[in-house]
C-alpha positions in Angstrom: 89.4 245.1 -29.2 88.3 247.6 -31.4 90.6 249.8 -33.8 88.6 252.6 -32.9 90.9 256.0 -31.2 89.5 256.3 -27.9 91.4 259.2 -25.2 94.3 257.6 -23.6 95.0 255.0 -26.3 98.2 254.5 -28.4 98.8 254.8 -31.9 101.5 254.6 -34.6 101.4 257.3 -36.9 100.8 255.9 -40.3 100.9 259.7 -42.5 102.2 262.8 -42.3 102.7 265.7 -44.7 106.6 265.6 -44.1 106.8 261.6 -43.2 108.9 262.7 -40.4 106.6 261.6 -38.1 105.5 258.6 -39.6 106.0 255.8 -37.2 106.1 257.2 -33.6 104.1 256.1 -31.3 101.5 258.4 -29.6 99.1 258.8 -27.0 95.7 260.2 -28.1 94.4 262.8 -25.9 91.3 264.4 -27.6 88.8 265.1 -30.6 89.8 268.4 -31.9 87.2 268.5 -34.6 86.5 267.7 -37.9 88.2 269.1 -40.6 86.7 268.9 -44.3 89.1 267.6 -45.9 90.7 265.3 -43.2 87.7 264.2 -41.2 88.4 264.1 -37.0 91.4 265.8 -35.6 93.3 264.2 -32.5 95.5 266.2 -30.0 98.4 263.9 -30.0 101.3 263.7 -27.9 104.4 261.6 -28.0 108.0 261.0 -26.0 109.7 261.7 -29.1 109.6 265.2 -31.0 106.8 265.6 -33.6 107.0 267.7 -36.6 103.4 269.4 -37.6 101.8 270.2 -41.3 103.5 273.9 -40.6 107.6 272.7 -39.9 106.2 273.2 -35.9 108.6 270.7 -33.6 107.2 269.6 -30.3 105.7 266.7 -28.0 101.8 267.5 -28.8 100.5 268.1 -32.2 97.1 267.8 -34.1 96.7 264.5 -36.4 93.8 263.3 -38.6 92.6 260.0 -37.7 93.0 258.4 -41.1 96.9 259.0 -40.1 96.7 257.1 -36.9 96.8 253.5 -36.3 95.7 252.0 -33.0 97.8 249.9 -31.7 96.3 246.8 -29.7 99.1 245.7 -27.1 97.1 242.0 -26.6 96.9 241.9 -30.3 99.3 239.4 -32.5 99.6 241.0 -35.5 102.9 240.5 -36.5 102.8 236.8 -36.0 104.9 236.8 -33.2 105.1 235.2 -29.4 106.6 238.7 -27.9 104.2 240.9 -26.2 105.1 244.2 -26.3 104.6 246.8 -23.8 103.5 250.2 -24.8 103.9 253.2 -22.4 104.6 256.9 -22.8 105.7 258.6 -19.6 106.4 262.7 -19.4 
């Protein structure tokens, strides 16, 4: 499966200009744009509250790639037996 964002995936956020977001898990729901010095912007959304680059608090927020990290539900990167099953619901 390829680590590539695609809309409707999941992703761990990896980076933030705070770090309080770092490490929820979010849904990606669409290419933005590009930004010069960040490259492609998501829309992002998440169960959880998200803090933006501004101090902004809520479920949907922009994110650059580079900060995302697919995650691969079938994958076994942690070197475990346990699947894990992803899902966001609003």
């Amino acid at each position: 499966m390829s680590n590539e964002l695609e809309p409707g995936c999941l992703a761990i956020i990896i980076e933030s200009v705070f770090g309080q977001s770092v490490g929820q898990i979010v849904q990606c729901i669409r290419i933005k744009g590009n930004h010069s010095e960040h490259g492609v912007i998501w829309t992002v959304r998440a169960q959880h509250e998200l803090v933006s680059e501004f101090g902004g608090k809520g479920h949907v927020m922009d994110s650059p790639a580079k900060w995302l990290k697919k995650i691969n539900p079938d994958s076994n990167e942690d070197n475990t037996r346990e699947k894990r099953d992803y899902e966001i619901s609003f």
